[in-house]
N, CA, C and O atoms as a CHARMM CRD file, in Angstrom:
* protein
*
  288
    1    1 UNK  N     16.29700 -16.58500  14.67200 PROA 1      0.00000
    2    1 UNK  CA    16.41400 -16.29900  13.25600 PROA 1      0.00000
    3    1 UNK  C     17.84900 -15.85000  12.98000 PROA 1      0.00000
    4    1 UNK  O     18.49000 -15.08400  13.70000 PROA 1      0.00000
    5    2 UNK  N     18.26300 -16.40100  11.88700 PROA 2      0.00000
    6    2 UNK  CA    19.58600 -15.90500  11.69900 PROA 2      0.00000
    7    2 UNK  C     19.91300 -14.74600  10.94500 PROA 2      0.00000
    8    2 UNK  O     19.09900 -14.21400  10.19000 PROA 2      0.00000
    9    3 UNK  N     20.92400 -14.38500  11.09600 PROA 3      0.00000
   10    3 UNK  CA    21.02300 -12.54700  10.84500 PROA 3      0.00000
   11    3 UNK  C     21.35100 -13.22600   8.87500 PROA 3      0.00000
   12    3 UNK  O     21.89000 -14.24700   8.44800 PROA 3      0.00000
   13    4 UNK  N     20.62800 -11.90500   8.11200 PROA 4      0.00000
   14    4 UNK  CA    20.73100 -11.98300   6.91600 PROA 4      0.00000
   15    4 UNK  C     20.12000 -13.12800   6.04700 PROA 4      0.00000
   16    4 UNK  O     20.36300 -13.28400   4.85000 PROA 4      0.00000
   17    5 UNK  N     19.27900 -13.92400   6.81800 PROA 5      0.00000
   18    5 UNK  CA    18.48000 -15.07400   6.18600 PROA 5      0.00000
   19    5 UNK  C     17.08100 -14.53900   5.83200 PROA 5      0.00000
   20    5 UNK  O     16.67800 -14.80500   4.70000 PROA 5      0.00000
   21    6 UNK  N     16.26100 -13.79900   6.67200 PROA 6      0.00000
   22    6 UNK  CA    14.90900 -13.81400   6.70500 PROA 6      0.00000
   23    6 UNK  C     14.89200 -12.15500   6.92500 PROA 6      0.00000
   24    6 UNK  O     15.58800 -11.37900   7.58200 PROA 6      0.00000
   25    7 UNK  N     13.52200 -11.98500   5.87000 PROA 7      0.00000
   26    7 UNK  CA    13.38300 -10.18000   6.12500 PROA 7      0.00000
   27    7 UNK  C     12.92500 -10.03000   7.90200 PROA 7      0.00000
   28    7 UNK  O     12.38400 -10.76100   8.73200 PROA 7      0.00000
   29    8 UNK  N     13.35300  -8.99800   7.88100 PROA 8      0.00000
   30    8 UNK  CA    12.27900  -8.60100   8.97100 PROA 8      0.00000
   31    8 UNK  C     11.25000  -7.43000   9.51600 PROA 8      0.00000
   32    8 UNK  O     11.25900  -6.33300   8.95700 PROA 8      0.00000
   33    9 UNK  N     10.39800  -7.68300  10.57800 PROA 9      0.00000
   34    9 UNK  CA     9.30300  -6.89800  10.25900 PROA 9      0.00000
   35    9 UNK  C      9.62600  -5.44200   9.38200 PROA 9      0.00000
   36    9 UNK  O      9.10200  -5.14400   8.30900 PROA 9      0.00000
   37   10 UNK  N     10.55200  -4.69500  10.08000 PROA 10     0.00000
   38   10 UNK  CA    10.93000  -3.52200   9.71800 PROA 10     0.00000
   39   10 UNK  C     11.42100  -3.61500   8.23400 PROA 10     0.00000
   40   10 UNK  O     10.86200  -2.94500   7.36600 PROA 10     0.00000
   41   11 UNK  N     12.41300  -4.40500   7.96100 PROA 11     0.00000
   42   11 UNK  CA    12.35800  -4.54800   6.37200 PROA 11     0.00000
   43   11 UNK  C     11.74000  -4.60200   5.19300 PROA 11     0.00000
   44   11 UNK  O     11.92500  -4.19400   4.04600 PROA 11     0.00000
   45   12 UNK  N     10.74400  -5.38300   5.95300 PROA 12     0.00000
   46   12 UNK  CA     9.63400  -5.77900   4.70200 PROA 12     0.00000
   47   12 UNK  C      8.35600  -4.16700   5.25200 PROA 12     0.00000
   48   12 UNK  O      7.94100  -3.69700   4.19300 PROA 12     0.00000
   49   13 UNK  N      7.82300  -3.45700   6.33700 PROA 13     0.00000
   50   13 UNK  CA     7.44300  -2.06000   6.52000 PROA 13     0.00000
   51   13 UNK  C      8.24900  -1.10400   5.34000 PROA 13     0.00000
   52   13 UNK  O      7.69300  -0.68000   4.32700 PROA 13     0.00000
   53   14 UNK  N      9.07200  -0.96600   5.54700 PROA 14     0.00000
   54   14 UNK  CA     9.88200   0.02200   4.77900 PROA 14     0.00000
   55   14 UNK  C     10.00500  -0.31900   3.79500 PROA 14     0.00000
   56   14 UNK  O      9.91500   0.68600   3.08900 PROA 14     0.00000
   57   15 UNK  N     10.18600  -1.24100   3.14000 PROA 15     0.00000
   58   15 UNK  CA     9.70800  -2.21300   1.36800 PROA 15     0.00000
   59   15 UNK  C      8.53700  -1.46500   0.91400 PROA 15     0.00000
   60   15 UNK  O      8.50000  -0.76100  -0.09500 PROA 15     0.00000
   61   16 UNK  N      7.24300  -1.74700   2.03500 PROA 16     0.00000
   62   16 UNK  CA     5.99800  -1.33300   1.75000 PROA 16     0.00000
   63   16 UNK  C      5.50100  -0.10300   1.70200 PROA 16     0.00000
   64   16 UNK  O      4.47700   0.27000   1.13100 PROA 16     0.00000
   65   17 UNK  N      6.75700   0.91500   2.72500 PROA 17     0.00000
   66   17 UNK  CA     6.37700   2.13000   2.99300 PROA 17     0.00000
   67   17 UNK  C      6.78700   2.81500   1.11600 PROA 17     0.00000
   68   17 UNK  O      6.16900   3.68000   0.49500 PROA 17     0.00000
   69   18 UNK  N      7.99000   2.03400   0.68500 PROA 18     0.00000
   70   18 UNK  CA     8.51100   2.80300  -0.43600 PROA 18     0.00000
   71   18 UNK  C      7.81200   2.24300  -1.46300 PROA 18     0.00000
   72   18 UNK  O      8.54500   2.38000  -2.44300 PROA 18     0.00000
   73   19 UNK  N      6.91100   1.74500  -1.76400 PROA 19     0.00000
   74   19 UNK  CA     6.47000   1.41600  -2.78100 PROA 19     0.00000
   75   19 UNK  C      4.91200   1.95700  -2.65500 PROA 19     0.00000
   76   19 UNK  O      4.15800   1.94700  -3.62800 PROA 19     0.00000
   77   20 UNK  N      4.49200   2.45500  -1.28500 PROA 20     0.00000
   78   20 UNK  CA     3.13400   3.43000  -1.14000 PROA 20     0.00000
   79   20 UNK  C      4.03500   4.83500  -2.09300 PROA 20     0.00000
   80   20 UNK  O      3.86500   5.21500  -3.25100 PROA 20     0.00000
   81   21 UNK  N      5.06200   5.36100  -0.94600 PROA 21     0.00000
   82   21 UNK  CA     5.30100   6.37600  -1.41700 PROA 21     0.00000
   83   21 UNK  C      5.52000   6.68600  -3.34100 PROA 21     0.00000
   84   21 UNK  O      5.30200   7.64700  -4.07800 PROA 21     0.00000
   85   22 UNK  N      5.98900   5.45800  -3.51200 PROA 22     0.00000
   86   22 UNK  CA     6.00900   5.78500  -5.04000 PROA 22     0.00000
   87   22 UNK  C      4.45400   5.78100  -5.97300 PROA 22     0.00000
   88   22 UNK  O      4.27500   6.35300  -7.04900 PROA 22     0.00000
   89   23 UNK  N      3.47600   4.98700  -5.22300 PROA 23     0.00000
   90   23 UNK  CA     2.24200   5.42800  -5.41400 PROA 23     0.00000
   91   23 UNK  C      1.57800   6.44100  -5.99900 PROA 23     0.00000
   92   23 UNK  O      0.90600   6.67500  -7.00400 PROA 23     0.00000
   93   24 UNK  N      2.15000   7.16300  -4.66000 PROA 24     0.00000
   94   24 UNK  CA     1.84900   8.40800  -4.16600 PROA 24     0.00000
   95   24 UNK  C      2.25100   9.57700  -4.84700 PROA 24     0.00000
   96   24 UNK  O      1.78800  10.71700  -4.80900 PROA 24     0.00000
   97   25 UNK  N      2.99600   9.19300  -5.34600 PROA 25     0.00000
   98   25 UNK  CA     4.21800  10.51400  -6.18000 PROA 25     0.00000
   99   25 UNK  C      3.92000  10.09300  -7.68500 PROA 25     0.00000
  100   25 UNK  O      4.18600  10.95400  -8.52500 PROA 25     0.00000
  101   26 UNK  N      3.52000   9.15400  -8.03700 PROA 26     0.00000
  102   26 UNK  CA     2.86100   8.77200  -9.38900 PROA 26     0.00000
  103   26 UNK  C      1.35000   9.55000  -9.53400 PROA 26     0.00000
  104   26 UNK  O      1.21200  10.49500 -10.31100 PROA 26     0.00000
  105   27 UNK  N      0.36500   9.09700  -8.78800 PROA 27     0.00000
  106   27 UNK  CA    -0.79000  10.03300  -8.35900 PROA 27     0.00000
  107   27 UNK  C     -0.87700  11.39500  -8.50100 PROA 27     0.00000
  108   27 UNK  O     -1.59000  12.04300  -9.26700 PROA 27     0.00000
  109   28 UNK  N     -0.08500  11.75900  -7.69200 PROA 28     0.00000
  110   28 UNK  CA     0.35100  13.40700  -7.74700 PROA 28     0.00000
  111   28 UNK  C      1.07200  13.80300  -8.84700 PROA 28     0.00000
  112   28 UNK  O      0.87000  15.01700  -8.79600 PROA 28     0.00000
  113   29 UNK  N      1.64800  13.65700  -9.63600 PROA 29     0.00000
  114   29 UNK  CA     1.83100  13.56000 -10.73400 PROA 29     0.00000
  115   29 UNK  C      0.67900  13.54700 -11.77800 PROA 29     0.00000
  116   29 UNK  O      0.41000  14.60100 -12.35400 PROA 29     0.00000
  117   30 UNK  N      0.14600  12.67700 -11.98900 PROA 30     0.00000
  118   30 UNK  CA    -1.11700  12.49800 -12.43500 PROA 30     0.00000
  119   30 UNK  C     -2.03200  13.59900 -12.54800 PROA 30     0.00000
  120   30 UNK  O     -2.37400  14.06400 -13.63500 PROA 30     0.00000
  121   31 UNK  N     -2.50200  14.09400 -11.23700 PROA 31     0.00000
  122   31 UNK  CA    -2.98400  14.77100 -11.00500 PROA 31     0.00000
  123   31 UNK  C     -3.06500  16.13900 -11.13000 PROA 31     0.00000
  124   31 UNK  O     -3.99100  16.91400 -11.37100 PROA 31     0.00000
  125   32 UNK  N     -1.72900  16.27900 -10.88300 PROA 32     0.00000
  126   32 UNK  CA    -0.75000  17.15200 -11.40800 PROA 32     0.00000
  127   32 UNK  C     -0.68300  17.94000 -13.29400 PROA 32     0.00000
  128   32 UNK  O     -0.23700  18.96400 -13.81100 PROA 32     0.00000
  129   33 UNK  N     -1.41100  16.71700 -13.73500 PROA 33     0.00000
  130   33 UNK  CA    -1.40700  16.59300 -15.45200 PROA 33     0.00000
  131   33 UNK  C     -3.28200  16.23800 -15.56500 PROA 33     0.00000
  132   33 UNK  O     -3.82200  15.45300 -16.34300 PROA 33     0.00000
  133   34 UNK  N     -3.96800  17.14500 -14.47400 PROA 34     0.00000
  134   34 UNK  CA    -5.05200  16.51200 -14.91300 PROA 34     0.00000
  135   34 UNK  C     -5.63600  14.84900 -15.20400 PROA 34     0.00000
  136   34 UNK  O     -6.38900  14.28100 -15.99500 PROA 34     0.00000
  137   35 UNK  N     -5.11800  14.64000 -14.50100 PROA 35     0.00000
  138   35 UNK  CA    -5.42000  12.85700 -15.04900 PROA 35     0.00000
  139   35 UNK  C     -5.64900  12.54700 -16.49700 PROA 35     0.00000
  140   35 UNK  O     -6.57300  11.95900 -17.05900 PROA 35     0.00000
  141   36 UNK  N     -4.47000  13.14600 -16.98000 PROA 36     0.00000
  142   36 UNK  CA    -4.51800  12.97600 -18.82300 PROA 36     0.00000
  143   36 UNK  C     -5.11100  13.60300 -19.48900 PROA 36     0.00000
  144   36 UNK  O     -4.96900  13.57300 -20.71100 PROA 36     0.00000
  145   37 UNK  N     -6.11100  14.49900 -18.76200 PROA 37     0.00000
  146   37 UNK  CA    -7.84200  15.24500 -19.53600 PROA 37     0.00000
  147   37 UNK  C     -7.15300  16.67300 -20.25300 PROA 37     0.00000
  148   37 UNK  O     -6.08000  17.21100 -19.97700 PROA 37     0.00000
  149   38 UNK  N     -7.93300  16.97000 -21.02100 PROA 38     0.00000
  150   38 UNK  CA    -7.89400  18.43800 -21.39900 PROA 38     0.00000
  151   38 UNK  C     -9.18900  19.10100 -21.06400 PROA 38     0.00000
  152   38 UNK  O    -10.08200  18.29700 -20.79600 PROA 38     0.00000
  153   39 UNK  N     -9.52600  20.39500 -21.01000 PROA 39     0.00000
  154   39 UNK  CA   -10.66800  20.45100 -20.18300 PROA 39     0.00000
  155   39 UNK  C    -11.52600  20.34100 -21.35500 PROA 39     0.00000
  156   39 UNK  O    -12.62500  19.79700 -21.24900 PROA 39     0.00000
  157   40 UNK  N    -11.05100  20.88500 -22.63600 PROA 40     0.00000
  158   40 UNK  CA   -12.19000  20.25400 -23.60600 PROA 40     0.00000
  159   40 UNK  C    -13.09800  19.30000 -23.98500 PROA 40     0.00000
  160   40 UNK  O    -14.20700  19.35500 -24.51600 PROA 40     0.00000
  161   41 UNK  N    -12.12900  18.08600 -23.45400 PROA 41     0.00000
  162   41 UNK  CA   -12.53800  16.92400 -23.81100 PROA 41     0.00000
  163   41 UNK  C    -12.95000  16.19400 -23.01300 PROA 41     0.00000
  164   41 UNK  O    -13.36100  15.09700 -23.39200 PROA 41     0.00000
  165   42 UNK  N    -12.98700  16.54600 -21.61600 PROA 42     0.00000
  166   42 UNK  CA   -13.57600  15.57700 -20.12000 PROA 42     0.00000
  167   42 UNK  C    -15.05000  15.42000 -20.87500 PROA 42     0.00000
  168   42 UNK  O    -15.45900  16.13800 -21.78800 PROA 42     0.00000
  169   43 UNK  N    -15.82300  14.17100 -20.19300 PROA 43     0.00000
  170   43 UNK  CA   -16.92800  13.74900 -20.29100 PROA 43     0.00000
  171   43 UNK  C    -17.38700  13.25200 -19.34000 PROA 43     0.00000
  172   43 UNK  O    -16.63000  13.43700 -18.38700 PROA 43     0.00000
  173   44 UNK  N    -18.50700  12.53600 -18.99700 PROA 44     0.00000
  174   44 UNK  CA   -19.39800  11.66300 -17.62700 PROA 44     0.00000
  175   44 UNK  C    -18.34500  10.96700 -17.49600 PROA 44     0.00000
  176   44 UNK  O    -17.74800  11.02800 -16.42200 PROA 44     0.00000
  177   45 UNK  N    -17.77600  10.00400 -18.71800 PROA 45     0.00000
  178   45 UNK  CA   -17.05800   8.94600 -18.43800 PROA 45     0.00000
  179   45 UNK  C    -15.21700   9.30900 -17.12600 PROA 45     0.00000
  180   45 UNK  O    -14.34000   8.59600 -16.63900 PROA 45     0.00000
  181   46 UNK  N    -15.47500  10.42000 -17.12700 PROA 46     0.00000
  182   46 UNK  CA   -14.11900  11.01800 -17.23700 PROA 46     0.00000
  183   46 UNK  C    -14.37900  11.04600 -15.78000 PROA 46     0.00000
  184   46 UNK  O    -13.51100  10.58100 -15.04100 PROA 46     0.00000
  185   47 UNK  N    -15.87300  11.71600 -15.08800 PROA 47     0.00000
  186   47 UNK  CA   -16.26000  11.73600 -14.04200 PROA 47     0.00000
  187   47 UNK  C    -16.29900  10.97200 -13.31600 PROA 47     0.00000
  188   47 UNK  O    -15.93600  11.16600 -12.15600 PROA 47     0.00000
  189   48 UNK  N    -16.76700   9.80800 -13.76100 PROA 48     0.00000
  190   48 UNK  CA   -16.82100   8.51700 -13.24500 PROA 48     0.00000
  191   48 UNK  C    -15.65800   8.13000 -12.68700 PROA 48     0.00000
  192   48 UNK  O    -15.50000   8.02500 -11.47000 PROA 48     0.00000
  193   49 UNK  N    -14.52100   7.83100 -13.80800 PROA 49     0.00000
  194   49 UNK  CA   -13.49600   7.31300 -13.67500 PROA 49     0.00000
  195   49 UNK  C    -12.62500   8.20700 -12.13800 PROA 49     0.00000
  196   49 UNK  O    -12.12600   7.53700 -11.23400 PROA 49     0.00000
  197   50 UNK  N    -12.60800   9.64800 -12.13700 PROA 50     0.00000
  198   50 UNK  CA   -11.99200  10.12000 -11.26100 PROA 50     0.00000
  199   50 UNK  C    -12.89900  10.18900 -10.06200 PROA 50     0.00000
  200   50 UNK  O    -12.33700  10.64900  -9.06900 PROA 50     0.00000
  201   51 UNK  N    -14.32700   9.80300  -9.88000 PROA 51     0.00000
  202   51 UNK  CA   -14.79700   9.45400  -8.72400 PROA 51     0.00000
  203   51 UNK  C    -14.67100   8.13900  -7.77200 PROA 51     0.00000
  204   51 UNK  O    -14.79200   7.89100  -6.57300 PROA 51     0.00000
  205   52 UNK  N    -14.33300   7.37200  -9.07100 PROA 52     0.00000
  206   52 UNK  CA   -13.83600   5.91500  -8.38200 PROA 52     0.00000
  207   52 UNK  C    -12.59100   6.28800  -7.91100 PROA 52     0.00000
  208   52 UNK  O    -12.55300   6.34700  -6.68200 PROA 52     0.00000
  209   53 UNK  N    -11.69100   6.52500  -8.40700 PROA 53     0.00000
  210   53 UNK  CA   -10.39400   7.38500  -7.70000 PROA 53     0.00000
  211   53 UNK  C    -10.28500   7.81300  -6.76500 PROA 53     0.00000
  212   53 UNK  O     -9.27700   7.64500  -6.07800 PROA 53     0.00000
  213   54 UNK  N    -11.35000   8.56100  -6.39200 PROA 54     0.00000
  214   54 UNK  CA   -11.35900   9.21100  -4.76300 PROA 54     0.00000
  215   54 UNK  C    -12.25700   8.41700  -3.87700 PROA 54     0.00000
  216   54 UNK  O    -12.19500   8.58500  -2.65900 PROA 54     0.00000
  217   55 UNK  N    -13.00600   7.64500  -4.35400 PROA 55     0.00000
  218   55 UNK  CA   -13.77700   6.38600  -3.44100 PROA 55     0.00000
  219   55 UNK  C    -12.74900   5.71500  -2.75200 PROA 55     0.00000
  220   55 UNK  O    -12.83000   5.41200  -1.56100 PROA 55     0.00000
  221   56 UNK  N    -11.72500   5.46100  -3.52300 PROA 56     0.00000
  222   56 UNK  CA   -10.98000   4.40200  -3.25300 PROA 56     0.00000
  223   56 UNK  C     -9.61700   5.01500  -2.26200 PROA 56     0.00000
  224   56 UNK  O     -8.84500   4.45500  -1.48400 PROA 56     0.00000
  225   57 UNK  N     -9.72300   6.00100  -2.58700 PROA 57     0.00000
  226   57 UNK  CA    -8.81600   6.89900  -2.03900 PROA 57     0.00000
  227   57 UNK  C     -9.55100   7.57800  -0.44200 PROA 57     0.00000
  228   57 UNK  O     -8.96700   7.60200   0.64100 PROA 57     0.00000
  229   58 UNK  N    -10.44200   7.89500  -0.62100 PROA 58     0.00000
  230   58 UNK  CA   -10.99900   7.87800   0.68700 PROA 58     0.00000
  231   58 UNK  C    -11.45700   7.02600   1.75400 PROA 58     0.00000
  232   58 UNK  O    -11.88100   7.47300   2.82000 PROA 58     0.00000
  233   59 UNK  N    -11.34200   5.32900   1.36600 PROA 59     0.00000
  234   59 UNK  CA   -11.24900   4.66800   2.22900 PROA 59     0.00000
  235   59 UNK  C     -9.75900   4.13000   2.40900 PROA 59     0.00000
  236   59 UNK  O     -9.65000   3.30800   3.31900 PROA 59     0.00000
  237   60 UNK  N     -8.86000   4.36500   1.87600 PROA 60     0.00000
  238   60 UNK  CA    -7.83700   4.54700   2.67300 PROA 60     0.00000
  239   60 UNK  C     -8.02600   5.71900   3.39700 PROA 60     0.00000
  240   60 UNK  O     -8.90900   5.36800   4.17900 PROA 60     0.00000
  241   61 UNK  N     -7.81100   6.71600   3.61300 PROA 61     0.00000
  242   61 UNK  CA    -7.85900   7.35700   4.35600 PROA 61     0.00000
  243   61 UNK  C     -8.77200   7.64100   5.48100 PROA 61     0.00000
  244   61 UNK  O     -8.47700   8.35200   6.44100 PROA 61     0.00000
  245   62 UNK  N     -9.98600   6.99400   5.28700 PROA 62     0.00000
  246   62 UNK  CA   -10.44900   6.71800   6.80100 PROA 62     0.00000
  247   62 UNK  C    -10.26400   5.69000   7.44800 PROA 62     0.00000
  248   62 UNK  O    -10.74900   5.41300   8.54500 PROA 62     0.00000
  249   63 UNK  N     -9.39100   4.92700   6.65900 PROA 63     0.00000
  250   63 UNK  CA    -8.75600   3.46300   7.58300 PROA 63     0.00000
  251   63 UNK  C     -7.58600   4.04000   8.41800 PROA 63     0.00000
  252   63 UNK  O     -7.09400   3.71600   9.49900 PROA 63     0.00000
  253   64 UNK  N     -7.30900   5.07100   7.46500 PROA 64     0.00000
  254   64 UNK  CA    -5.45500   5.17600   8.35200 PROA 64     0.00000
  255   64 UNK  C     -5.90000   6.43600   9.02700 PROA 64     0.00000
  256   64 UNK  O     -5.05100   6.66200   9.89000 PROA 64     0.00000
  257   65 UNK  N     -6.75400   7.29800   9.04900 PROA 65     0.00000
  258   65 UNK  CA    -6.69300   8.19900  10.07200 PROA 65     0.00000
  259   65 UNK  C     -8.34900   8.18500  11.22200 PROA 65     0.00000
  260   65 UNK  O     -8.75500   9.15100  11.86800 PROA 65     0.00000
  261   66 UNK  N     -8.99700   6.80300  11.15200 PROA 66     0.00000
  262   66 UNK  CA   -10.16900   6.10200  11.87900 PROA 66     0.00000
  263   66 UNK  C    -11.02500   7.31300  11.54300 PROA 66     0.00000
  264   66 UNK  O    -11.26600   8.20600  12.35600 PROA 66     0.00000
  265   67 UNK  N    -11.38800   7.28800  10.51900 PROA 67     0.00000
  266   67 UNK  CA   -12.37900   8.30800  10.08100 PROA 67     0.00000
  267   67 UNK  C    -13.85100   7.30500   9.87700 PROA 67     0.00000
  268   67 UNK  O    -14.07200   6.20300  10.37900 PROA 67     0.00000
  269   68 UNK  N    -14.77700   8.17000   8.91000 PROA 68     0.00000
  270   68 UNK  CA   -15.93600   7.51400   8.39100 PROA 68     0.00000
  271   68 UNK  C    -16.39900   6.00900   9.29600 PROA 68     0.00000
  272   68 UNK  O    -16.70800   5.97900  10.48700 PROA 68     0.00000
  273   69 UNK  N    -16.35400   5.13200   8.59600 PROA 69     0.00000
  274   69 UNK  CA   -16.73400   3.90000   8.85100 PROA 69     0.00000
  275   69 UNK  C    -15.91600   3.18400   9.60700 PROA 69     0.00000
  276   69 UNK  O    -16.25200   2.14700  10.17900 PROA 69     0.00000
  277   70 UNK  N    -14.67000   3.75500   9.65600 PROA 70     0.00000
  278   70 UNK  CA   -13.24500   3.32800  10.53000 PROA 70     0.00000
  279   70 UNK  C    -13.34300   4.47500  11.89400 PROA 70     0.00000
  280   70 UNK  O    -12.39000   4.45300  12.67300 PROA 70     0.00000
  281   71 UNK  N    -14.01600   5.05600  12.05600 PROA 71     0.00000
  282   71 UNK  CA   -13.73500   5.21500  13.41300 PROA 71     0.00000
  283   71 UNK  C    -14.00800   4.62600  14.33200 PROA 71     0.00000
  284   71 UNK  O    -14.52800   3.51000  14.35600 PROA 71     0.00000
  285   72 UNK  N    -13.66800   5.35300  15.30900 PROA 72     0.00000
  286   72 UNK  CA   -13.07700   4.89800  16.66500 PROA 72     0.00000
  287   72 UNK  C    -14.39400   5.02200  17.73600 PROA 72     0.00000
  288   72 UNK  O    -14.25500   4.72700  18.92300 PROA 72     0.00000
């Protein structure tokens, strides 16, 4: 492969690592702000919505640390 033609593995990792991390820092943020809610105004719907959030969020995290259904 010639130098400066084609990404490589590590290039395109670290592409991916910075665009989790910005994810991540958006999220927390978020979260940070209540996920938009005021506590007045949360509802079921509100519940819902931030339980799918952590569904989804918890199977990443038992993929990347072989937890739940991903273990070892």
């Amino acid at each position: 492969m010639e130098k400066g033609t084609k990404s490589t593995a590590l290039d395109v990792f670290i592409a991916k690592k910075l665009e989790i991390d910005g994810m991540l820092q958006r999220l927390q943020t978020l979260s940070d702000e209540h996920f938009n809610t005021h506590p007045d105004d949360i509802d079921w719907g509100d519940v819902g919505t931030l339980s799918h959030y952590g569904d989804r969020l918890r199977e990443i995290c038992d993929s990347a640390f072989h937890e739940g259904e991903y273990a070892r």
